[in-house]
N, C-alpha and C positions, 0 to 999 in steps of 0.2 A: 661411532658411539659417542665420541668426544662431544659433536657439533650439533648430535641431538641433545645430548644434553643441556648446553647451551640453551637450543632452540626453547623444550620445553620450561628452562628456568626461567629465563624473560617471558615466556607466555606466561605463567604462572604469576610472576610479580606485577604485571604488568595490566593482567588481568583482577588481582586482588586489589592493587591498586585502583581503577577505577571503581569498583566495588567501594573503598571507604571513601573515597572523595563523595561519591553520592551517599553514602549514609552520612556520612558529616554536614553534609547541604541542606540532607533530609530532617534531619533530629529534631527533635523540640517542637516542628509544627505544631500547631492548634488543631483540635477536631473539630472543634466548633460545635461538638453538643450531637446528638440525635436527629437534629429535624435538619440536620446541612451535611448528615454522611453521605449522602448522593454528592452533593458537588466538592466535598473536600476526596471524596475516594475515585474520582472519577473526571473532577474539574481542575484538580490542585486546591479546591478551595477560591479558583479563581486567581490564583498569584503567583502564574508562570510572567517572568520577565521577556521581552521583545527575543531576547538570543538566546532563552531557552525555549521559545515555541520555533525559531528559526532551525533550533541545533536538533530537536525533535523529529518536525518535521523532516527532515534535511533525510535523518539515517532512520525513522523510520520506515521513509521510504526504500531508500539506500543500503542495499544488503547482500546478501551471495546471490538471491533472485537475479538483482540489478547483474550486479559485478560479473558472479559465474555468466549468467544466462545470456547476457547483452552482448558478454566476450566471446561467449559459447558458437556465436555467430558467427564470428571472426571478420566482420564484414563494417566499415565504417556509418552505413544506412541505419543502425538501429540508432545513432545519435540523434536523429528523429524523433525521436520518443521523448527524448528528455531537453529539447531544442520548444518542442510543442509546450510543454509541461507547465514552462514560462508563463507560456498563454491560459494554461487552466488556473495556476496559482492568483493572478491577475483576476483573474476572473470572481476567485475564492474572496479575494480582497476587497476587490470594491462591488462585488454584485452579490456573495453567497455571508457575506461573514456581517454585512449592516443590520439583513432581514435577521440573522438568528440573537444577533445581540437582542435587535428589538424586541425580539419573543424571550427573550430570556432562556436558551434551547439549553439543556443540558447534553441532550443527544439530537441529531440532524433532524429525525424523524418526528423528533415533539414538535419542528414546524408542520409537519403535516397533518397532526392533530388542529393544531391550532386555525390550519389553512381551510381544512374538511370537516370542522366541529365535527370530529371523527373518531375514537380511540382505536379501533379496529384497523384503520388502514396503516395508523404506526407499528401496531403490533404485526403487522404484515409485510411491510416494509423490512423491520427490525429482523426480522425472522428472516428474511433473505438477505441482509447484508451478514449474520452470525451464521448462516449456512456457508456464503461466503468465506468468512474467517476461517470455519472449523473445515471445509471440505476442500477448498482451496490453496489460502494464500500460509496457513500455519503450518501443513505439512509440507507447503513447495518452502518455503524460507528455511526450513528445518531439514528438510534433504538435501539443498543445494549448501548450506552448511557444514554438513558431515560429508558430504563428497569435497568441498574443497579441503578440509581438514585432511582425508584421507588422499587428495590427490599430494599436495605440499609439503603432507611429512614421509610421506611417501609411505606412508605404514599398512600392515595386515590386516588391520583392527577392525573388526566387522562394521562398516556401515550402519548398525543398528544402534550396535552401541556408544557409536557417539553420538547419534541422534537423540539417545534418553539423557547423555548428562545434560546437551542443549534445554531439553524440554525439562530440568530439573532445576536446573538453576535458572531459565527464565522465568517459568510456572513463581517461582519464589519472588520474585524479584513484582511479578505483576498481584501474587496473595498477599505480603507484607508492603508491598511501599506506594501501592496506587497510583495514576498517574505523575505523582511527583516524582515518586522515586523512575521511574520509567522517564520521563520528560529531562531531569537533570543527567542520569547515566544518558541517553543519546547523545546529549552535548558534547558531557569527557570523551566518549568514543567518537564523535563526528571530527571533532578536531581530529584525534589519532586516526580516524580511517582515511578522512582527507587525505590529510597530510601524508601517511602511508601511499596509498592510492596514486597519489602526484609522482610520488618517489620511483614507485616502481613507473611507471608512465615513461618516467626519464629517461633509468636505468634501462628501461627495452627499448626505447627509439636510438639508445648508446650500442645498444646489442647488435643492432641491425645497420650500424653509422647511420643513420636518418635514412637509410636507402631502403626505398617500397619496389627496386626494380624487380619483377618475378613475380610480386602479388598481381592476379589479373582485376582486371579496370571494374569488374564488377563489384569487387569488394572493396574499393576506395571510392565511389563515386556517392552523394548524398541524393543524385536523384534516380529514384530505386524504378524500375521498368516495370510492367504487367503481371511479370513471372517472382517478383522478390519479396522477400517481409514485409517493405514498406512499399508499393508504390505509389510515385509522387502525387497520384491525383487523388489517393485517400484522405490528403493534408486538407482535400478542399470537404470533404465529405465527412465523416465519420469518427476521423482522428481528435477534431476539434471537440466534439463530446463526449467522447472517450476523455477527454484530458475534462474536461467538464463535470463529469461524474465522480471524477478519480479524488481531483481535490477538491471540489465544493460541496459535494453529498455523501462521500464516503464517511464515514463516523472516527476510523481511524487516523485521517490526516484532518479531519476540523477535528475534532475531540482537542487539540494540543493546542488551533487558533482560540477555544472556545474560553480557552483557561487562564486570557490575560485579564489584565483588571479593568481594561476598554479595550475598547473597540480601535481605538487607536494604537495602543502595546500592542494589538493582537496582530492588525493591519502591518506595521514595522516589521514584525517578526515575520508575515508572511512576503513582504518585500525582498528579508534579509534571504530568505530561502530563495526566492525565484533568481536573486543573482547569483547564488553559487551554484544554483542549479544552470547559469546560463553561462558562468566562467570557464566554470570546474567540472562539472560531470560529465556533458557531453568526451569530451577527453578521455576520462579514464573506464569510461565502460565501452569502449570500440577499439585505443588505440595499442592496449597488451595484446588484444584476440588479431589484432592483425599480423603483430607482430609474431604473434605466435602461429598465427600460419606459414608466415614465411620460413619459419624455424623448425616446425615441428610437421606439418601437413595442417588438413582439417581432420582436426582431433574434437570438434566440438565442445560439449560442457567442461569438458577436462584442460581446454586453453588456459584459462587462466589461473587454475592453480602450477600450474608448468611451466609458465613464464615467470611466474614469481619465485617457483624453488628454485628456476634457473639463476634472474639476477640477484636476488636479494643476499648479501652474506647474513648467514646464521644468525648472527645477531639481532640483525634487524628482520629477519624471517621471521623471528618470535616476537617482535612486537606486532609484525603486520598482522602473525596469526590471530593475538590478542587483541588486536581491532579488528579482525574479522568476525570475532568468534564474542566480542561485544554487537557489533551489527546483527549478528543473529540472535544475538539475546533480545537486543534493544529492539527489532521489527516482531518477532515473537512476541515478546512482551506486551508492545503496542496491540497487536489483535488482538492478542490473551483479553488486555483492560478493555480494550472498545469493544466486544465482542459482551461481555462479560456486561459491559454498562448498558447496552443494549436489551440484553434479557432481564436484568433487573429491573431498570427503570423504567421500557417500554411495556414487559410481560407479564412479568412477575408482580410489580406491585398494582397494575393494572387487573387482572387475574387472580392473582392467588393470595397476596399477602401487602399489605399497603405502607407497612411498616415494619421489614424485616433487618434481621441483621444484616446490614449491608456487607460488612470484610466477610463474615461467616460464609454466605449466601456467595458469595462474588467467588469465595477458594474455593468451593463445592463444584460451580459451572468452570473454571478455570481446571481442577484438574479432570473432569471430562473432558472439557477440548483438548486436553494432553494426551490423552489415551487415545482419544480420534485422532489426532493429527499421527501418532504414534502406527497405528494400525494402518495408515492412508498412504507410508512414504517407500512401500514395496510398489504402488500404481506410479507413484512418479519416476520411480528406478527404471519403468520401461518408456520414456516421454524421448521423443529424439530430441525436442529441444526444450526445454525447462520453461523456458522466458512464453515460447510462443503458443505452447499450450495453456498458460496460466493465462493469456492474454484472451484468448480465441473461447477458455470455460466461462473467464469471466463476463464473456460476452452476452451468456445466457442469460445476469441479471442485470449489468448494467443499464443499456439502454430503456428495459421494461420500467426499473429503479428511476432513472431520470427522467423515465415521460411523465409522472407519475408528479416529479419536482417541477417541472415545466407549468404544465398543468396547473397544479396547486398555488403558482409564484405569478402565474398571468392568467388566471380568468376565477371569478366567482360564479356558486350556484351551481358548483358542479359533484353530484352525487359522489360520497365517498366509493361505493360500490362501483362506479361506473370505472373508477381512476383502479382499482383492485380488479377489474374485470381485464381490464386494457394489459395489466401487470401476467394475467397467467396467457392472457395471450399473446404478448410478448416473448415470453421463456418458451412458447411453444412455435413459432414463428422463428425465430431465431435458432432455436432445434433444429428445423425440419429445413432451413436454408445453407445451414455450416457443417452437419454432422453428414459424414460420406454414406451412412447408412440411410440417410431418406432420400424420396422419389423425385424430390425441387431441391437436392442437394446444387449451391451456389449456382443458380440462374443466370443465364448468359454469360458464365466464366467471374462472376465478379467476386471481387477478393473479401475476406472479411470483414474487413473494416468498413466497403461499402454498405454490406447487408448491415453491420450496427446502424446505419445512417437510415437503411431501406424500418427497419423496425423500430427505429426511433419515430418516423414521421407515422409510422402505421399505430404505433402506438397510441401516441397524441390524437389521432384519427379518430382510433378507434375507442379512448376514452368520451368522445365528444358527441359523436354519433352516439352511442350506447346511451351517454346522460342525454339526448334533446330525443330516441324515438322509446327508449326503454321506460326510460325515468319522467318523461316529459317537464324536461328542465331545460332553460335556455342559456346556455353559458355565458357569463358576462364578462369583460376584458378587464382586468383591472389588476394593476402590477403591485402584488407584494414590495416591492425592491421601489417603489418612489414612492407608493401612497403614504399617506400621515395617518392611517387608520391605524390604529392600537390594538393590540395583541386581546383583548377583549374580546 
């Protein structure tokens, strides 16, 4: 009882504490008036600093999804994922983050307007990255959440309802403080979850003397075989646009590049992330869950909260919770806003209203996706692996989403419809290749990540075909990303 209580007091202080460091950060901002509440609710206003688009990005990405799911593996091969990451960030920097400056993008998808003198295919675009948010990644961050809560403190506490204070205090956090206040809390908590993170790292390779003797060779080796999550020949195929999608067209990880005051601040801060991404994380989301096999068996999602009630004393078990349980605020959060800015700015004022109350408007669709995400986290309670089902649905829009950016970034003349057309036959293509229920379920044995690769080029294919024999349009090659053509 004692050492709970402990526990819970530093959670608490620790927690509230980062709370006023970001309202104190937050205060006194400028609104800038009516006709800039799109980009001060959504942008910062444009005046996110180099390391706090770093610190954003960093634990937006960075949560119990990551932590639980990666560890859940128990296996050193998912550090592959975040090894790659490197390579997409990079990418976000100098190929995805010049063109949207240029265009002046509030959200990823207004280049596609811009690319398809289009409004429809953002709006459709949009519509499938906010289904993403609200079907996907808000209740898997939100359940893997209240499961590490509940593995760590080791309590009775139903699963549910720790999931609604999650979705109560983030929903708040993403209705009153808009991307800033989301963008600075990731920071204060990146720091503390790092740093946590690392600790524990320590403390379990201390647990086990540095000795892996007993774990078998397939869960320490990084080149994964035929049969594994990662194997190594998807590095060449699939994996690299998967990490391509992830940071360069996703709304939620540019949303934070979008918001420095150049293109330069913004660049920095995407820099700043792909090194701790290339130090730091590989580490700490493989090297508990191995250790916790050794310790424990294969206990899957539950590895890593059971390695950490094991080393961590009491004390510092309630700060870690408190960085955990900001990680899932601050990735929550992040969907909630991007998600949110999405429907507004590409739907809603497109549609329905051109000049609505932006915070109004934004807390309205924010607590819907709280009740969805709410209602969604009984399907993930039956998931054998958290990380690799979230990877394998998002498959469904990915690749369709990025032929669509491809496309639009290297050739003109090409009918918006045709790039929309390419898109549902994509989601439907990639159905009928992954899911065990159809008749071409995975062709000649190949793994997911090849078939992202197999539907990516079909896509592209099939957008291009479609505009030269439907549309009788000739595509023309011409790169967004070097041309000096103007957003005009």
């Amino acid at each position: 009882m004692y050492s709970s209580t402990i526990q819970v007091s530093v959670f608490v202080f620790v927690t509230a504490l980062i709370g006023l460091l970001t309202y104190l950060s937050c205060r006194g901002q400028n609104r800038n008036g009516q006709q800039n509440q799109n980009r001060e609710f959504f942008l910062a206003g444009g005046g996110l600093a180099w390391y706090f688009v770093a610190g954003s990005i960093t634990l937006t990405n960075l949560s119990t999804d990551q932590l639980v799911g990666m560890n859940g593996n128990q296996m050193a091969l998912l550090a592959l994922w975040e090894l790659s990451a490197v390579v997409g960030l990079f990418i976000l920097a100098k190929v995805f983050l010049p063109v949207y400056y240029k265009f002046k993008c509030t959200t990823t998808t207004e280049l596609l307007e811009q690319r398809y003198h289009n409004k429809h295919i953002r709006a459709v675009i949009s519509a499938l990255f906010f289904l993403g948010s609200a079907l996907i990644f808000c209740p898997a961050v939100i359940y893997s959440g209240a499961l590490f809560m509940q593995s760590m403190f080791n309590v009775e506490l139903p699963l549910m309802y720790i999931a609604v204070v999650f979705i109560i205090v983030g929903a708040m956090y993403a209705i009153f403080g808009g991307l800033r206040a989301v963008a600075v809390s990731d920071t204060y908590s990146g720091v503390l979850l790092l740093t946590m993170a690392v600790v524990v790292t320590i403390l379990a390779l201390q647990a086990i003397d540095y000795n892996f003797d007993g774990i078998p060779e397939e869960r320490l080796t990084l080149i994964g075989g035929s049969d594994s999550p990662v194997p190594w020949h998807t590095l060449l195929t699939g994996m690299i646009f998967i990490q391509m999608f992830y940071w360069g067209t996703n709304q939620v990880i540019t949303q934070r590049a979008m918001a420095a005051p150049s293109l330069k601040e913004a660049q920095k801060g995407v820099f700043a992330a792909a090194g701790i991404r290339l130090i730091i994380v590989p580490a700490i989301i493989v090297v508990p869950g191995i250790v916790s096999y050794k310790l424990f068996g294969d206990i899957g999602d539950s590895a890593y909260g059971r390695i950490v009630a094991t080393v961590l004393p009491d004390w510092l078990s309630g700060i870690f919770a408190a960085a955990m349980a900001a990680a899932v605020l601050t990735t929550f959060n992040s969907n909630l806003n991007s998600a949110t800015a999405l429907y507004v700015c590409d739907i809603h004022e497109a549609y329905v209203d051109k000049s609505p109350n932006v915070p109004k408007l934004s807390g309205f669709v924010t607590v819907l996706l709280c009740f969805v995400s709410l209602a969604l986290i009984p399907v993930y309670q039956q998931a054998e692996s958290i990380i690799n089902l979230v990877q394998q649905l998002y498959g469904l829009l990915s690749m369709p989403i990025l032929s669509v950016f491809i496309v639009g970034l290297l050739f003109k003349n090409v009918h918006a419809n045709a790039a929309i057309g390419s898109v549902v036959f994509g989601v439907a293509l990639y159905a009928l290749l992954s899911f065990e229920f159809s008749p071409i379920y995975a062709p000649f044995g190949l793994h997911y990540i090849h078939l992202m690769f197999v539907t990516l080029l079909s896509c592209v294919s099939f957008a291009l075909l479609v505009n030269k024999v439907i549309f009788g349009q000739k595509a023309q090659f011409s790169m967004a990303i070097s041309s000096k053509e103007t957003a005009a």
